[in-house]
VOBA-1610 file (N, C-alpha, C; in pm, whole numbers, padded with zeros to 5 digits, always signed):
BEGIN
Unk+05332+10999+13528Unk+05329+10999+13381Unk+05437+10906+13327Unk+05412+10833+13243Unk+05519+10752+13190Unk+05584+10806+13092Unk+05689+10736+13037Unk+05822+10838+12943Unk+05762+10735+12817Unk+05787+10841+12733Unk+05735+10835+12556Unk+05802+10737+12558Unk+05753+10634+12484Unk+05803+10519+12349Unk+05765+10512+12229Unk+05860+10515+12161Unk+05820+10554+11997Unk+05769+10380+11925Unk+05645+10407+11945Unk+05591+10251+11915Unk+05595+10228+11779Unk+05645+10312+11676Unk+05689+10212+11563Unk+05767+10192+11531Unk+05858+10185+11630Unk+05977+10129+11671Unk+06097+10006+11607Unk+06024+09938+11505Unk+06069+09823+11472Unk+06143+09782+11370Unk+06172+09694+11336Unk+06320+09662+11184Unk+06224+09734+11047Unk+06131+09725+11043Unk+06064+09781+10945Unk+06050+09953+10934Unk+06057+09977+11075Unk+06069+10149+11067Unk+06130+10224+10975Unk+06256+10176+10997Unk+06352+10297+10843Unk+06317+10258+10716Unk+06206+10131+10686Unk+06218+10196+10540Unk+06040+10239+10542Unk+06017+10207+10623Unk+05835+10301+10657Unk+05876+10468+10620Unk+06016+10510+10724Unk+06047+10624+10726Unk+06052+10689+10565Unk+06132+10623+10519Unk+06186+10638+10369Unk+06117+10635+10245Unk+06028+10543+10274Unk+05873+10545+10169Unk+05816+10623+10185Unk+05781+10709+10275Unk+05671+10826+10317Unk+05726+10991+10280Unk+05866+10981+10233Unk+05899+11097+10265Unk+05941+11126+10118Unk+05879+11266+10103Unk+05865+11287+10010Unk+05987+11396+09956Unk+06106+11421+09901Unk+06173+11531+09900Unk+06133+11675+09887Unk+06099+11646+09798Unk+06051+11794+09731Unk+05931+11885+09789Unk+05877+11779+09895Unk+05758+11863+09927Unk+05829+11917+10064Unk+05889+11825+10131Unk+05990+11888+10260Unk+06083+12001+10202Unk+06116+11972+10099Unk+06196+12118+10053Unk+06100+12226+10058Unk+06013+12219+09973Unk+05922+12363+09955Unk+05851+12408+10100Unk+05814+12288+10204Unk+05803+12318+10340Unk+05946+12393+10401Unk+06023+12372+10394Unk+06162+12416+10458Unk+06173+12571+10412Unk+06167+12594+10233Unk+06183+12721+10191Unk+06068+12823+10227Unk+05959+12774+10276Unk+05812+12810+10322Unk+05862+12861+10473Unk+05886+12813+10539Unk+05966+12812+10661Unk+06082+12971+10673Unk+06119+12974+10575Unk+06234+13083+10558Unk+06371+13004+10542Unk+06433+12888+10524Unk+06536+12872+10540Unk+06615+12926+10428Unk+06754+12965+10421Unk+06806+13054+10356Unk+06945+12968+10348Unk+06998+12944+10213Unk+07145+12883+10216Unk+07252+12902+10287Unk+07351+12867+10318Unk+07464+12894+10409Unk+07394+12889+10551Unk+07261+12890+10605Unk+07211+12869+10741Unk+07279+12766+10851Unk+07282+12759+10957Unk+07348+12662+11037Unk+07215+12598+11079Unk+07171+12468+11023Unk+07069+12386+11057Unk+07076+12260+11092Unk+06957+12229+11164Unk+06999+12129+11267Unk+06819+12052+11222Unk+06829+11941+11233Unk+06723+11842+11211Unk+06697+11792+11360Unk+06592+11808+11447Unk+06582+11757+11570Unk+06522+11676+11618Unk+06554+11522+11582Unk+06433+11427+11570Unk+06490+11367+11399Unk+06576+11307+11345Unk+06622+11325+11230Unk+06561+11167+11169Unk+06606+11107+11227Unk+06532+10965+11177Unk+06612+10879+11092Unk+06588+10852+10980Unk+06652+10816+10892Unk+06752+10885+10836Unk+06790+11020+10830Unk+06846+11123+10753Unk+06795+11192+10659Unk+06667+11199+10600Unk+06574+11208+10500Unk+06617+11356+10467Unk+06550+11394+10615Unk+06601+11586+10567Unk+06700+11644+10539Unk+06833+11576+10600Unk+06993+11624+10600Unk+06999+11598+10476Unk+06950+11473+10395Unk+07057+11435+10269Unk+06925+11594+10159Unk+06845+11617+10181Unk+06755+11671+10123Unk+06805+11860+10134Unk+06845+11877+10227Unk+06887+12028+10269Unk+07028+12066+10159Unk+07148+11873+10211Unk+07272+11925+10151Unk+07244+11884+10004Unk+07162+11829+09963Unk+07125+11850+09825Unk+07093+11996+09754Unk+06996+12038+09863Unk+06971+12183+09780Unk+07094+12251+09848Unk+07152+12245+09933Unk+07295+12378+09951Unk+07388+12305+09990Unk+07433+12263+09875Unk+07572+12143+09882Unk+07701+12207+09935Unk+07704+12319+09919Unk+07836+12369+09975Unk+07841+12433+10114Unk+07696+12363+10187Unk+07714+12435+10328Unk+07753+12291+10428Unk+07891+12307+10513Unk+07904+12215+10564Unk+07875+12200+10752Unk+07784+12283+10745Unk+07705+12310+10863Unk+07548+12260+10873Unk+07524+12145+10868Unk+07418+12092+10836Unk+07406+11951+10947Unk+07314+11943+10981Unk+07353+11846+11158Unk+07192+11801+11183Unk+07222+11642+11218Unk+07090+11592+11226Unk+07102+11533+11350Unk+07029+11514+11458Unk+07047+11458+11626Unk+06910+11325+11604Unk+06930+11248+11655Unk+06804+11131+11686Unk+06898+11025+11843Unk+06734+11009+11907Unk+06753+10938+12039Unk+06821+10767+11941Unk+06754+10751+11856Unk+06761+10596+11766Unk+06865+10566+11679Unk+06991+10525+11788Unk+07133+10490+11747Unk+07143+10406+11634Unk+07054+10321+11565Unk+07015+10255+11468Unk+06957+10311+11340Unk+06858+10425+11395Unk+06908+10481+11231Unk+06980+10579+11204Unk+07052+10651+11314Unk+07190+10716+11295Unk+07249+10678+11210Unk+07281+10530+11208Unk+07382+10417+11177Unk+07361+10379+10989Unk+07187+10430+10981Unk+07144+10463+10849Unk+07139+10573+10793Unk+07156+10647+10876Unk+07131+10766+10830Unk+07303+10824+10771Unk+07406+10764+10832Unk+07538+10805+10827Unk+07561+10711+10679Unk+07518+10601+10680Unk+07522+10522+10540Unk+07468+10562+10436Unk+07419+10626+10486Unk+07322+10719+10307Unk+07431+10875+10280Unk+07535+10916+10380Unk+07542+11033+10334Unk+07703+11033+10335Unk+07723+11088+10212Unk+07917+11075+10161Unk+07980+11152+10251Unk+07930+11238+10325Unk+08013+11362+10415Unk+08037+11293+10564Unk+08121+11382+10619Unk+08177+11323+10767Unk+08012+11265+10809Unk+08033+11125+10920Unk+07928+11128+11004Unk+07942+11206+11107Unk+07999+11318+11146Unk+08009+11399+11269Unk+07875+11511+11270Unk+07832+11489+11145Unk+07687+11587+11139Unk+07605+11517+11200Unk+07574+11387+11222Unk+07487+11312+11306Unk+07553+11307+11424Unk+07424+11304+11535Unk+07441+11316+11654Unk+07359+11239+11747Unk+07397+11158+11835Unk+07271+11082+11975Unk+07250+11142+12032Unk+07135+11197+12028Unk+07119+11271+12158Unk+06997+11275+12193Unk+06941+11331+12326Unk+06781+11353+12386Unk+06765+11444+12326Unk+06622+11480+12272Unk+06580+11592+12239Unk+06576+11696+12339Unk+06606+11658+12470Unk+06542+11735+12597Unk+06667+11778+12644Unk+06751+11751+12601Unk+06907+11772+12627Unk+07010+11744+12553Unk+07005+11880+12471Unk+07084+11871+12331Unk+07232+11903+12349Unk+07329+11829+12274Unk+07481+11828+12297Unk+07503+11949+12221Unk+07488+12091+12234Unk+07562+12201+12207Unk+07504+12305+12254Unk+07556+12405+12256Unk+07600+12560+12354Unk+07445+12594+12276Unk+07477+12705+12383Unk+07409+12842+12373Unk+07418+12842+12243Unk+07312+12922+12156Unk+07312+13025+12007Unk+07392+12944+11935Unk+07396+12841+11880Unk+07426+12781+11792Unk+07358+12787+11626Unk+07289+12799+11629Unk+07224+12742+11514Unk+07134+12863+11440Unk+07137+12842+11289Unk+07027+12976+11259Unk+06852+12905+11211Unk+06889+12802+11198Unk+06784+12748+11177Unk+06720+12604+11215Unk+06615+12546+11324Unk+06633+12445+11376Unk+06471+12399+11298Unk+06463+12199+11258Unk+06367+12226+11198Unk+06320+12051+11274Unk+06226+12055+11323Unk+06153+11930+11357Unk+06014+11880+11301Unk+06019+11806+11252Unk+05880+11735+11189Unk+05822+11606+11249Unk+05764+11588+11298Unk+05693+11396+11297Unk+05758+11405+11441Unk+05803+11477+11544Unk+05848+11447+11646Unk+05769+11469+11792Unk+05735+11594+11804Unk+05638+11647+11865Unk+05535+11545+11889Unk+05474+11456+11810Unk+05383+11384+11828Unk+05405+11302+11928Unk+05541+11235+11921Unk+05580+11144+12023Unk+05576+11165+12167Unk+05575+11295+12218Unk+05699+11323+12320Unk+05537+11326+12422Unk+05627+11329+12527Unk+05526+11362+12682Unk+05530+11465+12703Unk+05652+11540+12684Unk+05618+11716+12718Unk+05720+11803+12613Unk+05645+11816+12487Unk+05697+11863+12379Unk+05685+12027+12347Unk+05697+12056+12507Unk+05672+12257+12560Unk+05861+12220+12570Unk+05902+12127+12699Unk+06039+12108+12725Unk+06100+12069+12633Unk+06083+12021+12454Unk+06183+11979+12425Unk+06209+12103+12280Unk+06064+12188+12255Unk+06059+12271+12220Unk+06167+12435+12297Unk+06158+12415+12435Unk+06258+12516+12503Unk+06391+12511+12490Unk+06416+12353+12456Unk+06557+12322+12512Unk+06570+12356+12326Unk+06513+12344+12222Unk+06572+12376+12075Unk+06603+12517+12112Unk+06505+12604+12137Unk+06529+12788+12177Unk+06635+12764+12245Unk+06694+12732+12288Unk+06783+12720+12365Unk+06959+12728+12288Unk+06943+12658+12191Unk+07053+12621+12071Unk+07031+12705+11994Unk+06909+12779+11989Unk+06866+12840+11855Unk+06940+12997+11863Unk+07036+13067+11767Unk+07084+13215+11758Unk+06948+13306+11800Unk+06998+13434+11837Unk+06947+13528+11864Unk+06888+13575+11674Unk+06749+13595+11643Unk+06740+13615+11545Unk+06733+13515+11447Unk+06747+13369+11517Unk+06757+13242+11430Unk+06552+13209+11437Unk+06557+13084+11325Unk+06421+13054+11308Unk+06455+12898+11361Unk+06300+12878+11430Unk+06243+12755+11472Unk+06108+12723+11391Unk+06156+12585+11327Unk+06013+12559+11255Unk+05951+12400+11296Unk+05861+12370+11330Unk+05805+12281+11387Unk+05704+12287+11313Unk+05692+12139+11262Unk+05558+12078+11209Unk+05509+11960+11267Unk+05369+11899+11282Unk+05333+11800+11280Unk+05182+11779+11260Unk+05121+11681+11258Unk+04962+11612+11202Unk+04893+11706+11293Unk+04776+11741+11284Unk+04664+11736+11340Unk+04519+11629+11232Unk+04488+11529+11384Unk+04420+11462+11326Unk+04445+11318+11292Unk+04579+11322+11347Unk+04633+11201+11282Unk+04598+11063+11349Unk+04514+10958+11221Unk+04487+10832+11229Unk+04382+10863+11288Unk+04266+10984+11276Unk+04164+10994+11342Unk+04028+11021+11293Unk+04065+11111+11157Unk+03966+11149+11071Unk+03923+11056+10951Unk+03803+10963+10947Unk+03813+10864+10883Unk+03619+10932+10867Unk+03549+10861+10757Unk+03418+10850+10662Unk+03395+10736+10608Unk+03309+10699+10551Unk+03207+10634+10701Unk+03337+10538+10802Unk+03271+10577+10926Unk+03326+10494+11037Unk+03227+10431+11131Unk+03234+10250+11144Unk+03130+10190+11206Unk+03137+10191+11355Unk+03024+10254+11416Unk+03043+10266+11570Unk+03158+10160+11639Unk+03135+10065+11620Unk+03228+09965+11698Unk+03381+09981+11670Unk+03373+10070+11527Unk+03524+10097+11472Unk+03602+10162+11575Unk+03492+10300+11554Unk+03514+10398+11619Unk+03564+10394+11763Unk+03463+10385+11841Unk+03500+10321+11987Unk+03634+10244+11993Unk+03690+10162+11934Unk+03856+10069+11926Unk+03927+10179+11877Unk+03920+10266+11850Unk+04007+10348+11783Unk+04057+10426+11852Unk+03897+10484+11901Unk+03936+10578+12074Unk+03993+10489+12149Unk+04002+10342+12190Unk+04040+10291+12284Unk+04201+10280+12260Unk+04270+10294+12160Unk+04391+10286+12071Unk+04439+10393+12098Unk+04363+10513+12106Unk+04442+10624+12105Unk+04447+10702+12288Unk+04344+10652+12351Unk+04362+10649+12484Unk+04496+10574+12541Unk+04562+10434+12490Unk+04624+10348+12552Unk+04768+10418+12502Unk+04771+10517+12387Unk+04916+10549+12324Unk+04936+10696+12417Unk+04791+10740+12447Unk+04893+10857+12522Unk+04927+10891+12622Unk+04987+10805+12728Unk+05049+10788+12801Unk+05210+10813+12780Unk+05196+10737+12684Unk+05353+10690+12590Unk+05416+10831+12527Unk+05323+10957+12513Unk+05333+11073+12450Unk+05265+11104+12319Unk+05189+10975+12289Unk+05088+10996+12116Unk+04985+11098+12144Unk+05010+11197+12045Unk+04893+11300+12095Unk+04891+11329+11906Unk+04733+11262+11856Unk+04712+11297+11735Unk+04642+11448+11707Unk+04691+11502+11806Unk+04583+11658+11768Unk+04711+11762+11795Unk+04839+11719+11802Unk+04961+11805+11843Unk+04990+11941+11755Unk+04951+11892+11606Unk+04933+12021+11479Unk+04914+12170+11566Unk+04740+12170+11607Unk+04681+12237+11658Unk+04742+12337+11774Unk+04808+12282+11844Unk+04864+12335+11940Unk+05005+12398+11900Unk+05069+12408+11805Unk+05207+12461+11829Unk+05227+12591+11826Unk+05099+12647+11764Unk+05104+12804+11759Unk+05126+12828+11931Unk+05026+12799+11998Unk+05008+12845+12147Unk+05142+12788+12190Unk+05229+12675+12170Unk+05358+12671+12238Unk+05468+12772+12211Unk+05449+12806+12098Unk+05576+12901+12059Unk+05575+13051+12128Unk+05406+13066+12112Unk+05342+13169+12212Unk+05407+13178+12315Unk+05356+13065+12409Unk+05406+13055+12511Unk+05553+13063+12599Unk+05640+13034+12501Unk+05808+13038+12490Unk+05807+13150+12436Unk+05791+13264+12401Unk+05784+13418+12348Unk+05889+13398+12263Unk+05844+13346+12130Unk+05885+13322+12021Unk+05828+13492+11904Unk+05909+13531+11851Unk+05855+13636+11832Unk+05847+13632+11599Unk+05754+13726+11580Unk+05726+13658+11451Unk+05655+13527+11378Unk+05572+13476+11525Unk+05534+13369+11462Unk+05434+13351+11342Unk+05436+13282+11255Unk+05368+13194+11129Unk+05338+13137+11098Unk+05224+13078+11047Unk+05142+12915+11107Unk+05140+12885+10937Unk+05134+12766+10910Unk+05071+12712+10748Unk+05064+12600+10776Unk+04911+12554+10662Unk+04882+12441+10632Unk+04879+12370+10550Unk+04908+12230+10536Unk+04901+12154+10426Unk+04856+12011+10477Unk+04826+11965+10338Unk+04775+11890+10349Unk+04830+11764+10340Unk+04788+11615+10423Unk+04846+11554+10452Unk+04838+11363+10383Unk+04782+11359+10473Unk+04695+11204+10469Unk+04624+11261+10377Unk+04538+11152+10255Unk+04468+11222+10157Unk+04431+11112+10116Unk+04338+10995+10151Unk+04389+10880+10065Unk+04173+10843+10068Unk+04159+10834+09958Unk+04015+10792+09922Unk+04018+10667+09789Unk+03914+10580+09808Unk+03897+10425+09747Unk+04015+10392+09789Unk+04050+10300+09742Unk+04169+10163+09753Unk+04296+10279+09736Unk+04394+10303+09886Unk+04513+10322+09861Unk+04600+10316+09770Unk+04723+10419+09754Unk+04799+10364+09667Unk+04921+10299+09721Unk+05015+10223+09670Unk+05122+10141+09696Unk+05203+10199+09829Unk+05216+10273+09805Unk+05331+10382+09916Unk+05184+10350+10051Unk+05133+10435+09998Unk+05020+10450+10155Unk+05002+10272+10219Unk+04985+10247+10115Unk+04931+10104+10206Unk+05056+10037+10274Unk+05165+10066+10203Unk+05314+10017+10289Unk+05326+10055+10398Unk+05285+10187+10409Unk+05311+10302+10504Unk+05231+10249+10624Unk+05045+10272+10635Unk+05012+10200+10728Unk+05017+10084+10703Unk+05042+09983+10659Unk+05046+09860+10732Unk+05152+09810+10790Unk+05267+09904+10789Unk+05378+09907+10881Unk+05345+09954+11010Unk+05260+10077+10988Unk+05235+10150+11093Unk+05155+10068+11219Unk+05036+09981+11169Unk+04932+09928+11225Unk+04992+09796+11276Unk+05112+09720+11198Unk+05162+09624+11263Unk+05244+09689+11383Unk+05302+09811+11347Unk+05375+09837+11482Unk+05301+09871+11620Unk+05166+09881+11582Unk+05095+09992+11681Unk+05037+09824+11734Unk+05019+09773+11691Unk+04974+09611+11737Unk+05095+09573+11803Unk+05179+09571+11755Unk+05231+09496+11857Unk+05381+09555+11969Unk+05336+09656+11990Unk+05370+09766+12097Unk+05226+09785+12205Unk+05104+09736+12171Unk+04969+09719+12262Unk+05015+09626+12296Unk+05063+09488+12236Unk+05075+09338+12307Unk+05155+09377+12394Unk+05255+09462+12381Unk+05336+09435+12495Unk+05309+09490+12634Unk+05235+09639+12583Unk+05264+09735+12718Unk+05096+09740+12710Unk+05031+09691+12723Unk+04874+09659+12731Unk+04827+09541+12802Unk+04707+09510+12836Unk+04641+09441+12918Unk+04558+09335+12786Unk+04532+09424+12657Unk+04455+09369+12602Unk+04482+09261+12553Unk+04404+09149+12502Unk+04403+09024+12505Unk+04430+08993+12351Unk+04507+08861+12316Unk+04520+08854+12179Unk+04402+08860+12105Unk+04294+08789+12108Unk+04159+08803+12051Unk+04117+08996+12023Unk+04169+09052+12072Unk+04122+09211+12066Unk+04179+09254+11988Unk+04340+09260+11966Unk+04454+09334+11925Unk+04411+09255+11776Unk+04368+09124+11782Unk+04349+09056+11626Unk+04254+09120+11541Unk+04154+09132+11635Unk+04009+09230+11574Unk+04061+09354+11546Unk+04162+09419+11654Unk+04163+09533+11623Unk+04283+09554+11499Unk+04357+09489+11470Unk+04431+09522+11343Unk+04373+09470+11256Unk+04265+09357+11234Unk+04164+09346+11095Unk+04095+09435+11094Unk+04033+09506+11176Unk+03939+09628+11181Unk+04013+09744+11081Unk+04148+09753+11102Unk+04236+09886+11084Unk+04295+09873+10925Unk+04308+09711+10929Unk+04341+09678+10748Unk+04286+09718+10708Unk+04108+09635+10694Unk+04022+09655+10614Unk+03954+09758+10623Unk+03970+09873+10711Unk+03897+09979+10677Unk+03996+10071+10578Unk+04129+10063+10586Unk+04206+10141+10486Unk+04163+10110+10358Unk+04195+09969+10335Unk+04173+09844+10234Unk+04049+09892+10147Unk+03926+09937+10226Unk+03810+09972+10203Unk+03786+10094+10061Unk+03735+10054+09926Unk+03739+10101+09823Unk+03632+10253+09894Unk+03566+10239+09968Unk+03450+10332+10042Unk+03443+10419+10133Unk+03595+10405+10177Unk+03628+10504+10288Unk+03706+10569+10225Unk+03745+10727+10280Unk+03815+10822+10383Unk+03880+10877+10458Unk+04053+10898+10426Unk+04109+10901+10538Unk+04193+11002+10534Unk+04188+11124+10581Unk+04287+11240+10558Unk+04310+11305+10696Unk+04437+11374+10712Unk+04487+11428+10785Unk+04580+11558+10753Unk+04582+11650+10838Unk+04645+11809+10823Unk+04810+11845+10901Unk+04853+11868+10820Unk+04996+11930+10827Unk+05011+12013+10864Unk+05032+12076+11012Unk+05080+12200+11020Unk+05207+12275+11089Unk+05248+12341+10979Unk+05372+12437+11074Unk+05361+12552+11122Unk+05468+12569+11231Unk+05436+12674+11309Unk+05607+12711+11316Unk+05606+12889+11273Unk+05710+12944+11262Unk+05743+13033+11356Unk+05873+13046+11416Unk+05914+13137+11504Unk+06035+13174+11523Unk+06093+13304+11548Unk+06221+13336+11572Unk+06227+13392+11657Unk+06378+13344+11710Unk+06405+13400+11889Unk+06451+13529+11925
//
């Protein structure tokens, strides 16, 4: 099995990250979640900082608030966006997190899970940090970059062939679906599932969305050139294929949000 690479990887990533993210709706996801002020929370998979600056916004006076990412680069952004010590940011593997036992009362990962090759182990190793009585909340897509109306056979087929070649790497667009049964499985007790809604985008995109994938689709192009066989003539078809069907005043494209709640 090969080790995850986060194929949108590129100088354009942090502000892809930053356009997409919405505050207020991650807040009402978070308070949906149970998080409770004064909590000791931890962002696992943090990215840009999106959630940290968003948490110490709503509970400014808690100075226990800590974001970890493998991507020393947007650490480096993420510490530039926020007036408080950078010691709340952290490098680290998700699979091997820099602190003890029972740390934390509340651990919260979004958009990460998708990536990983074995996101049972990086889900154990959070229980792991997480207090006795603390909450774990994990969200991510089901569906993602998959559910599209009308779609032309030949589309279709490149699409599957796109999403065959990413999961190796750890892309698994159906990861939503499954987190109930992982938390299960880690005897997570109290668990709580909710859905929302995600991707939503019908006729001609709006500004944000179309930034969003066509960051996305340049990155996913050219992370195939590299670690792929396929030929420039393909990868060309296949990112005009992927414009113009967004582009497309006639299509369809939504995807599902889901979290899955648990305490240890």
């Amino acid at each position: 099995m090969k080790k995850e690479k986060y194929f949108f990887n590129n100088r354009n990533e942090k502000k892809r990250l930053e356009i997409k993210f919405d505050s207020e709706e991650a807040k009402q996801q978070l308070l949906d979640m149970g998080f409770k002020k004064g909590m000791i929370f931890l962002d696992a998979g943090c990215g840009t900082g999106a959630m940290v600056r968003t948490v110490r916004k709503y509970d400014p006076k808690n100075k226990h608030i800590y974001g970890i990412d493998a991507n020393k680069e947007f650490l480096t952004y993420a510490s530039s966006r926020t007036s408080s010590n950078r010691s709340n940011y952290c490098g680290s593997n998700i699979y091997k997190l820099p602190f003890k036992n029972n740390s934390f009362d509340f651990i919260w990962t979004r958009f990460v899970l998708e990536h990983l090759v074995n996101p049972l182990a990086a889900i154990k190793e959070m229980k792991r940090v997480l207090k006795t009585d603390g909450i774990l909340a994990v969200g991510d897509l089901d569906g993602n970059c998959v559910f599209h109306y009308p779609m032309d056979p030949a589309f279709e087929k490149n699409l599957d062939t796109i999403l065959k070649l990413l999961s190796p790497y750890g892309f698994d667009p159906f990861i939503g679906r499954k987190l109930f049964s992982f938390l299960k499985i880690l005897k997570f007790a109290k668990i709580n599932v909710q859905l929302y809604p995600y991707h939503n985008i019908f006729g001609r995109p709006k500004k944000n969305d179309w930034m969003n994938w066509n960051i996305k689709i340049n990155s996913t192009i050219g992370f195939l050139k590299k670690n792929t066989k396929l030929s420039g003539d393909d990868l060309k078809n296949l990112k005009k294929q992927l414009l113009s069907f967004i582009l497309n005043k006639n299509t369809y494209t939504y995807s599902m949000l889901i979290f899955a709640k648990g305490v240890k």
